[in-house]
C-alpha positions as CSV (number, residue, x, y, z in Angstrom):
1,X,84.0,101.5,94.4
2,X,86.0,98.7,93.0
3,X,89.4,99.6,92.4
4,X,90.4,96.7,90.8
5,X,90.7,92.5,90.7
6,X,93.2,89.8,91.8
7,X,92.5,86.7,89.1
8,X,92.8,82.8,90.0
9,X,96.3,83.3,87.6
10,X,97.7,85.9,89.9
11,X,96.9,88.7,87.4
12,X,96.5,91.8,88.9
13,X,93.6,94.6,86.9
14,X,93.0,98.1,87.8
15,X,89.5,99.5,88.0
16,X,89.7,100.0,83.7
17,X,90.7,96.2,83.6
18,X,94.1,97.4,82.3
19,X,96.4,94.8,83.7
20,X,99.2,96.6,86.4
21,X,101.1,93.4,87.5
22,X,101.3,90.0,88.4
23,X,102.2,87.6,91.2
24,X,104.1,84.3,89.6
25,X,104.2,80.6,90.9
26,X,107.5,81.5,93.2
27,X,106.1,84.6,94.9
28,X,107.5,87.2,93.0
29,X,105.1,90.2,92.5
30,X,105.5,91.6,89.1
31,X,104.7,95.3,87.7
32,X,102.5,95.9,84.2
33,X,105.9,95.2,82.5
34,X,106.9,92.1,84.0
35,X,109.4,93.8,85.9
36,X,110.2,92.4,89.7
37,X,108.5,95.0,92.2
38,X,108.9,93.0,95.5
39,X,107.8,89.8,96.5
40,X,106.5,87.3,99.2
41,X,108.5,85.4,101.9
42,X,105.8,83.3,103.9
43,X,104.5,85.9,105.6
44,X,107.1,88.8,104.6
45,X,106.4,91.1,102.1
46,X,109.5,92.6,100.4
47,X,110.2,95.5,97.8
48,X,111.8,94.4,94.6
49,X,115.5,96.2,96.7
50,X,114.2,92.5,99.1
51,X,113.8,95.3,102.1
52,X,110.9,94.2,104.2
53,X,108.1,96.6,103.5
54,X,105.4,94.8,105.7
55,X,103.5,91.3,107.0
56,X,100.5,89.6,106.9
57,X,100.1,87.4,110.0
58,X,98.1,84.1,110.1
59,X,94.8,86.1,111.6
60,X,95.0,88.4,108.4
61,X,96.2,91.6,110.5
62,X,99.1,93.8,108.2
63,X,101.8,95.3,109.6
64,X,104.2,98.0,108.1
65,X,108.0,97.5,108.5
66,X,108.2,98.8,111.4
67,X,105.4,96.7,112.8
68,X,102.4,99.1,113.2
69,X,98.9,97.7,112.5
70,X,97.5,99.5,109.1
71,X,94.8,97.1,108.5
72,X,93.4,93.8,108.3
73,X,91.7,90.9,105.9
74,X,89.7,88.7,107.2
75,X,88.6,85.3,106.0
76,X,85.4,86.1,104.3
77,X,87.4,88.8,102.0
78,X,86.5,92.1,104.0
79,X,89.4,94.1,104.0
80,X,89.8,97.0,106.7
81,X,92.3,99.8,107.3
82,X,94.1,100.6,110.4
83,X,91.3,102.5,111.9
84,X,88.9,99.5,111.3
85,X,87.1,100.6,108.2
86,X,85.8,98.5,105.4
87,X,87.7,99.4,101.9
88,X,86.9,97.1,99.8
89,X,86.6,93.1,99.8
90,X,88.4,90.2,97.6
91,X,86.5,87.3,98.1
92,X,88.6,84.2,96.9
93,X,91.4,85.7,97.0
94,X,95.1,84.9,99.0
95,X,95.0,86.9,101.9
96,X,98.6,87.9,101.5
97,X,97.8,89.1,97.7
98,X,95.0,91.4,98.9
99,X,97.3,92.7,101.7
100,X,99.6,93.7,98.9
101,X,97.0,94.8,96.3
102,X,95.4,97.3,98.9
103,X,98.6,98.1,101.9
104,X,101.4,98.3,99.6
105,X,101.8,100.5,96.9
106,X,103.5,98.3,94.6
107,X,101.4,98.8,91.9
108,X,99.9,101.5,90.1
109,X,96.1,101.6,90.6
C-alpha cells in the first residue's frame, strides 16, 4: 500500500495525490498550507517549536529524540521500522525526506 510520494521539487502527496506539504531549498518542511512544521539541520530533524524531534544518521538508521532506534532507510529506498520490517520504499528519494515522510508525523497522511 502506497501511502503517498516525495517529488524531485520536494512536494509532498498523500495516497489521493492531494498535496500535504513541502520541503523548500533551505530545509524547511512545510505543511499543505505553506505553514513551517519543522525542519532539517544536517542530520537533525526539528518541529516547527526548532525542538529536536529525531535524526537520520549517515547509514540511514532514525533515531527519536531521545535517541532510540525506530527504523531505518537504506540506500536502495527500502524503508524499515524499529523492529526491522519493510513499510514501504522511496526510491530516489533524500534519505532524510523519507525519514520524515514515514518517522515523523509532521504531516497529515
Amino acid at each position: 500500500m502506497t501511502i503517498g510520494k516525495i517529488e524531485s521539487d520536494g512536494t509532498v502527496r498523500n495516497s489521493s495525490n492531494m498535496k500535504i506539504g513541502s520541503f523548500d531549498r533551505n530545509n524547511v518542511i512545510r505543511d499543505a498550507s505553506n505553514m513551517k512544521a519543522g525542519s532539517i539541520d544536517g542530520s537533525i530533524i526539528r518541529d516547527k517549536n526548532n525542538m529536536k524531534i529525531g535524526s537520520i544518521e549517515s547509514n540511514g538508521t532514525v533515531r527519536d529524540a531521545s535517541n532510540m532506534k525506530i527504523g531505518s532507510v537504506e540506500s536502495n529506498g527500502t524503508v524499515r521500522d524499529g523492529s526491522n520490517m519493510k513499510i514501504g520504499s522511496v526510491e530516489g528519494v533524500n534519505q532524510t525526506y523519507a525519514a520524515v515522510f514515514y518517522f515523523f508525523n509532521l504531516f497529515n497522511h
